[in-house]
C-alpha positions in Angstrom: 3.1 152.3 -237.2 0.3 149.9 -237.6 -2.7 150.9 -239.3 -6.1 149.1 -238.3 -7.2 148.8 -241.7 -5.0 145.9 -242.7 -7.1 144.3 -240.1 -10.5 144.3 -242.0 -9.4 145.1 -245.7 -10.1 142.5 -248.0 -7.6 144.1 -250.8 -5.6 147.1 -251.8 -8.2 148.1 -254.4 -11.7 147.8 -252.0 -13.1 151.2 -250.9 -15.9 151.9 -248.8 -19.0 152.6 -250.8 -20.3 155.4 -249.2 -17.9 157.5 -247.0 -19.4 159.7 -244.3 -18.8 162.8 -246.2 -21.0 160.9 -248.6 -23.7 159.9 -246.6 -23.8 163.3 -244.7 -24.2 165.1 -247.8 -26.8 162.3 -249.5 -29.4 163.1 -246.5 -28.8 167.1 -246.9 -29.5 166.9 -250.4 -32.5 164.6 -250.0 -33.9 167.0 -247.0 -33.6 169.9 -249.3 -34.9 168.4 -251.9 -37.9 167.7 -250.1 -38.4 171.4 -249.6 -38.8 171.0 -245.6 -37.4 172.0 -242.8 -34.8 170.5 -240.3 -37.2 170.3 -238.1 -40.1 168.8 -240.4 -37.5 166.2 -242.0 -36.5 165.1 -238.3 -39.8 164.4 -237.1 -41.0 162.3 -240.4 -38.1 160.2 -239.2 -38.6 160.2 -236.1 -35.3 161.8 -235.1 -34.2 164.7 -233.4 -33.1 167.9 -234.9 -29.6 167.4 -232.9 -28.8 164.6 -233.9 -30.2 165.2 -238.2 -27.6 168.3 -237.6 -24.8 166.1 -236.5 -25.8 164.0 -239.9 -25.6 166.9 -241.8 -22.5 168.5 -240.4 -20.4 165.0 -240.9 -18.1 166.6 -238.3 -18.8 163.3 -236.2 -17.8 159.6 -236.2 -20.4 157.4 -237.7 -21.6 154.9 -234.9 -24.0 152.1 -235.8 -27.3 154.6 -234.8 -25.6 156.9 -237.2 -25.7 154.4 -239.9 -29.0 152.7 -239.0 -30.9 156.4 -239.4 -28.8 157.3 -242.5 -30.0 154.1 -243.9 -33.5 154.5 -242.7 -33.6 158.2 -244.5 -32.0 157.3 -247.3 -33.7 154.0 -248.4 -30.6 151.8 -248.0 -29.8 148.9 -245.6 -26.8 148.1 -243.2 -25.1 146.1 -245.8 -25.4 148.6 -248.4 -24.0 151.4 -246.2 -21.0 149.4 -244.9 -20.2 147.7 -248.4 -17.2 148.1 -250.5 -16.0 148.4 -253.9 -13.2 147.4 -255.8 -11.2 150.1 -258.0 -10.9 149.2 -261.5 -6.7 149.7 -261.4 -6.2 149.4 -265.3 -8.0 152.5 -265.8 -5.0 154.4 -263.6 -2.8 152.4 -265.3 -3.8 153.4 -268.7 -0.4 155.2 -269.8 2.2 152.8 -268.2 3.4 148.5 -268.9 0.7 146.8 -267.5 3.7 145.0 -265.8 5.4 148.1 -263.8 6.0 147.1 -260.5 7.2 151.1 -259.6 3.4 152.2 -261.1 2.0 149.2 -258.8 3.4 150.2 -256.0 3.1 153.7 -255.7 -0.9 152.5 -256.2 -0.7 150.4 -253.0 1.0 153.1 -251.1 -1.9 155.5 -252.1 -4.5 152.9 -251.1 -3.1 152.4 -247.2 -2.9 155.9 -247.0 -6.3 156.4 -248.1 -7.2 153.3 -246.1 -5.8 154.8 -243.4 -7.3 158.0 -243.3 -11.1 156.4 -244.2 -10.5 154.1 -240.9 -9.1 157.1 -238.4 -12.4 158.8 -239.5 -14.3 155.6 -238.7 -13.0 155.5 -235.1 -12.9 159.3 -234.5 -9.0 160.1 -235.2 -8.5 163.8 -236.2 
């Protein structure tokens, strides 16, 4: 089975910076720390309360509104919410030969799965 992350990956160790659970949870805890309302925190950004709830819920698939208000709310911009990071691997390593192609391996494997699931969430796969 093909998995449409090797399409856009740059390398086994990059990970989205923010996932959606991430971001979701960033806006709830900045609403709430605000001390207002959905409905007050909606209108200051010039949202509805539907769609601040779908936000909050992170049940849906992030489309490019999704990540254009989440940016907007939280400070950040498009490139910041859609960047990556690369896992520092040594640290995971720290117990085996830095030269153990079994320990490497079983590394990748975990990072296409994980890639995996990240993109089927992206696109809405359950």
């Amino acid at each position: 089975m093909a998995d449409i992350y090797k399409f856009v990956k740059k390398s086994n160790n990059s990970r989205p910076l923010y996932t959606s659970y991430e971001l979701s949870k960033n806006v709830k805890d900045k609403r709430i720390g605000e001390g207002i309302s959905e409905a007050e925190f909606a209108s200051k950004y010039g949202i509805t309360m539907e769609l601040l709830q779908r936000i909050e819920e992170g049940n849906s698939s992030f489309s490019p509104k999704l990540y254009r208000v989440c940016g907007k709310i939280l400070g950040l911009s498009t490139e910041e919410l859609l960047s990556e990071i690369n896992d520092d691997m040594a640290a995971a390593n720290f117990r085996s030969d830095a030269n153990d192609s079994n320990v490497q391996g079983t590394f990748d494997l975990a990072n296409m799965l994980f890639n995996e699931i990240i993109m089927q969430k992206k696109i809405g796969i359950n």
